[in-house]
C-alpha positions as CSV (number, residue, x, y, z in Angstrom):
1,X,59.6,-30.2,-56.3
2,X,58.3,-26.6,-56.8
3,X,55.7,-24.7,-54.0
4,X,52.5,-24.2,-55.9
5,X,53.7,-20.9,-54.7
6,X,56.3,-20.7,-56.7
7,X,54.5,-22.4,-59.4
8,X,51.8,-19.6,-59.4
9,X,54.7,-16.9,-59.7
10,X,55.8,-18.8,-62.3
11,X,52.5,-18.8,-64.5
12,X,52.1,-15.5,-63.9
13,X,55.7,-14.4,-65.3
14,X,54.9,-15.9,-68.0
15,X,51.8,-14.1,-69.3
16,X,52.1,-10.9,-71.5
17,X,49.1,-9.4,-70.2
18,X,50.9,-9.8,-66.6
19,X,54.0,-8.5,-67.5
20,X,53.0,-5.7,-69.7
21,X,52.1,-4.0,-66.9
22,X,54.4,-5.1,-63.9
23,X,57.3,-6.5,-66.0
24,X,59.4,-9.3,-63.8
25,X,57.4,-7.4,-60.5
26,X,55.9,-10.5,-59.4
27,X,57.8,-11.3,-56.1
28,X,56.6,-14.8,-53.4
29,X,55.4,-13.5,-50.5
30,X,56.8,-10.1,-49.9
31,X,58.5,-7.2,-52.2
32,X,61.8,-5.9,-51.4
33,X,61.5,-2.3,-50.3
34,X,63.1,-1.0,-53.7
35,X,60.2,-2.7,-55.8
36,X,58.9,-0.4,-58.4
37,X,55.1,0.3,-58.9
38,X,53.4,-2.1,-60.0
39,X,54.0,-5.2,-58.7
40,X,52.0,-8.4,-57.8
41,X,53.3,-10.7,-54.4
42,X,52.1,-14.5,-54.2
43,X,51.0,-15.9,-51.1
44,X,49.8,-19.6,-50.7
45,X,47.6,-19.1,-47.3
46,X,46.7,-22.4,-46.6
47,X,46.5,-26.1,-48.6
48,X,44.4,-28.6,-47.5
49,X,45.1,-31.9,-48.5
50,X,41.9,-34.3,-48.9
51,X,41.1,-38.2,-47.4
52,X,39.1,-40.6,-48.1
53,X,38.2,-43.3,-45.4
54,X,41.3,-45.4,-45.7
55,X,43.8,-43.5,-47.6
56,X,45.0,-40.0,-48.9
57,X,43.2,-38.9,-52.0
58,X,45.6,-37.0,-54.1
59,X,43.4,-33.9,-54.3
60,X,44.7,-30.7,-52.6
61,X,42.7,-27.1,-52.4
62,X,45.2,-24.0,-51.9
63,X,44.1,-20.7,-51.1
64,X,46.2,-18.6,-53.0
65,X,46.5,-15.0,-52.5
66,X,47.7,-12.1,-55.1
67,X,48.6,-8.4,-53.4
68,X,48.7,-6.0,-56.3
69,X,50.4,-2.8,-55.5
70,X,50.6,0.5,-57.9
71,X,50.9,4.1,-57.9
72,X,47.4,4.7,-59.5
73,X,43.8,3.7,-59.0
74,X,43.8,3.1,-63.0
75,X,47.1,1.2,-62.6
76,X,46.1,-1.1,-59.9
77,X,42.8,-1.8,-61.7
78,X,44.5,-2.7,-65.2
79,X,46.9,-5.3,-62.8
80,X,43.9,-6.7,-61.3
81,X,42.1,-7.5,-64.3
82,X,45.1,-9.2,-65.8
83,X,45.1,-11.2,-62.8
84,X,41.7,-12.3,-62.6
85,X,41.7,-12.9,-66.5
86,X,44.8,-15.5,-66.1
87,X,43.7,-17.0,-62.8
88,X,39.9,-17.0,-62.5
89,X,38.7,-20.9,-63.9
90,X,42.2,-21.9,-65.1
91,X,42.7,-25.6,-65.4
92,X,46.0,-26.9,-66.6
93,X,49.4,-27.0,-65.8
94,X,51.5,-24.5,-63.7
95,X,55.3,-25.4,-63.8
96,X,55.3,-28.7,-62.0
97,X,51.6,-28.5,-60.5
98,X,48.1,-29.9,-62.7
99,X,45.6,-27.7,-61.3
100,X,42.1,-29.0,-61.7
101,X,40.2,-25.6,-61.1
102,X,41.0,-22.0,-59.8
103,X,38.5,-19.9,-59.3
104,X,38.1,-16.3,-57.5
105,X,36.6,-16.5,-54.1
106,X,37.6,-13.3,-52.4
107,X,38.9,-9.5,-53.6
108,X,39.0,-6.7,-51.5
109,X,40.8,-2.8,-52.1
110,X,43.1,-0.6,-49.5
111,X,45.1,2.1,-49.7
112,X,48.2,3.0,-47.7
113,X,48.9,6.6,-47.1
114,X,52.2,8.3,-47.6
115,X,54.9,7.9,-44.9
116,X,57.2,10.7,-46.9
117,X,54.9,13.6,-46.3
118,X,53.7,13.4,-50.0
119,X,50.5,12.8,-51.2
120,X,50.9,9.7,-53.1
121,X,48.4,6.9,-51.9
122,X,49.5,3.3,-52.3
123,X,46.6,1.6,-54.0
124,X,46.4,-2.1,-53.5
125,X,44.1,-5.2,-54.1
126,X,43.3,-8.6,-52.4
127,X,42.5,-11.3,-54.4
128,X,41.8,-14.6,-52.8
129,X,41.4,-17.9,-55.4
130,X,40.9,-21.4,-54.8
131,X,42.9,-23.7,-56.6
132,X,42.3,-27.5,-57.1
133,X,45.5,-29.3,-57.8
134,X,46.7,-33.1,-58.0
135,X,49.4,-34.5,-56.0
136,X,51.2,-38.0,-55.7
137,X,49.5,-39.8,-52.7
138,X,51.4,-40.5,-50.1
139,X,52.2,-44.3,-49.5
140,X,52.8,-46.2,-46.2
């Protein structure tokens, strides 16, 4: 069975409107040092998994988070967008996962400066969603 990580990543690759912009640059967790600009990383932060009184319910809430990295304000804005237009209020599948809702919680901006003695800024974003999925229950 897939992570919703790597069910997120997944989506994700799939969209034009991601991949115009970052082509396959849409790596779990962390980018490799040689990534190219601009590229997206997929994080699942935390899942919690929901009970009833007597028994599992079969409802999970991830927090999912999406690092967009690019060379240019304009660049990392486009990315964002592209990402909130896919993810924010989604419901359907993702590979393996049935997510019930995703929405937007959190989004935050940075930028890194240069290391090289250059002048060029790493501009990133921080966007934080919620995402209701299904999973089989476990039994006893």
């Amino acid at each position: 069975m897939a992570s919703i990580r790597s069910d997120v990543r997944t989506y994700l690759q799939t969209l034009s409107s991601v991949t115009d912009l970052t082509g396959a640059r849409v790596y779990p967790m962390g980018a490799p040092n040689s990534a190219t600009f601009p590229f997206v990383t997929v994080t699942r932060v935390s899942s919690n998994h929901y009970h009833h009184t007597t028994d599992a319910t079969g409802l999970v809430r991830d927090r999912i988070q999406l690092n967009a990295f690019a060379s240019t304000a304009i660049s990392l804005n486009n990315v964002c967008e592209a990402l909130r237009n896919a993810m924010d209020t989604y419901r359907g599948t993702m590979g393996t996962s049935t997510v019930r809702n995703c929405t937007l919680e959190d989004e935050s901006d940075d930028s890194t400066p240069p290391t090289d003695g250059s002048d060029e800024l790493v501009y990133s974003t921080r966007q934080d969603y919620f995402l209701w999925r299904t999973e089989a229950a476990p039994t006893a």
